[in-house]
N, C-alpha and C positions, 0 to 999 in steps of 0.2 A: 486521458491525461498524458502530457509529453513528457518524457524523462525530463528533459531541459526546466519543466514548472514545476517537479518534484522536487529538486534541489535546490530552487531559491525558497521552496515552503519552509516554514520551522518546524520543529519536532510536534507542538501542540497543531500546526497547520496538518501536517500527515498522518496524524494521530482521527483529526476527524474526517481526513480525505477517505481512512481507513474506513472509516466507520460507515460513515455514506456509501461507500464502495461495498460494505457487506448487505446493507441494507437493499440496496438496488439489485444485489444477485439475490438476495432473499424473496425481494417481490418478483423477479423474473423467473423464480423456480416456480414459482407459486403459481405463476402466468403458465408456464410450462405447463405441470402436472394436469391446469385445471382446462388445458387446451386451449388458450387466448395467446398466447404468443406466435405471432404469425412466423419469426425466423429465432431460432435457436441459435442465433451466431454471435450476438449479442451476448448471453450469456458465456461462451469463450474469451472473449473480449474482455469482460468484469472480471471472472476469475484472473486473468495475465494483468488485468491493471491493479488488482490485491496484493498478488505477487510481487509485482514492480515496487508498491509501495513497502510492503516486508521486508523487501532488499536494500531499500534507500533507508529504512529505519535501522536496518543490522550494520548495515557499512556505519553508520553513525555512530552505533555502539563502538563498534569494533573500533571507532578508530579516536572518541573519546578513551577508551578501556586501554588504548595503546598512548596516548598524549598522559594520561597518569600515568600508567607505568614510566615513561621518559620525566616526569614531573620528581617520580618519586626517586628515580634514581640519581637524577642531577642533585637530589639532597643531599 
């Protein structure tokens, strides 16, 4: 997934991009351990795109959490 289409998702959009994303590293471990995964690089890849979406989810806190704070002090 591109950074560019994580940003135009909504919070509920990245929320199940997350979720997908845990679920497909879950079956690729699975793949892994049970020796059916031909390349292990793929699982790097899922991990860094969980990541990315963690990141695009905090910047959104961080910066709703920082638009109140500016809300609450212009009162």
């Amino acid at each position: 997934m591109a950074k560019e289409s994580m940003t135009e998702l909504d919070d509920d959009g990245l929320v199940q991009k997350l979720a997908e994303a845990k679920q497909e590293l879950f079956n690729l471990r699975f793949q892994h351990v049970t020796g059916q995964l031909p390349s292990s690089t793929r699982l790097g890849q899922t991990r860094k795109t969980i990541a990315r979406i963690h990141t695009e989810l905090r910047t959104r806190e961080i910066a709703a959490a920082e638009e109140l704070a500016a809300s609450k002090e212009t009162k």
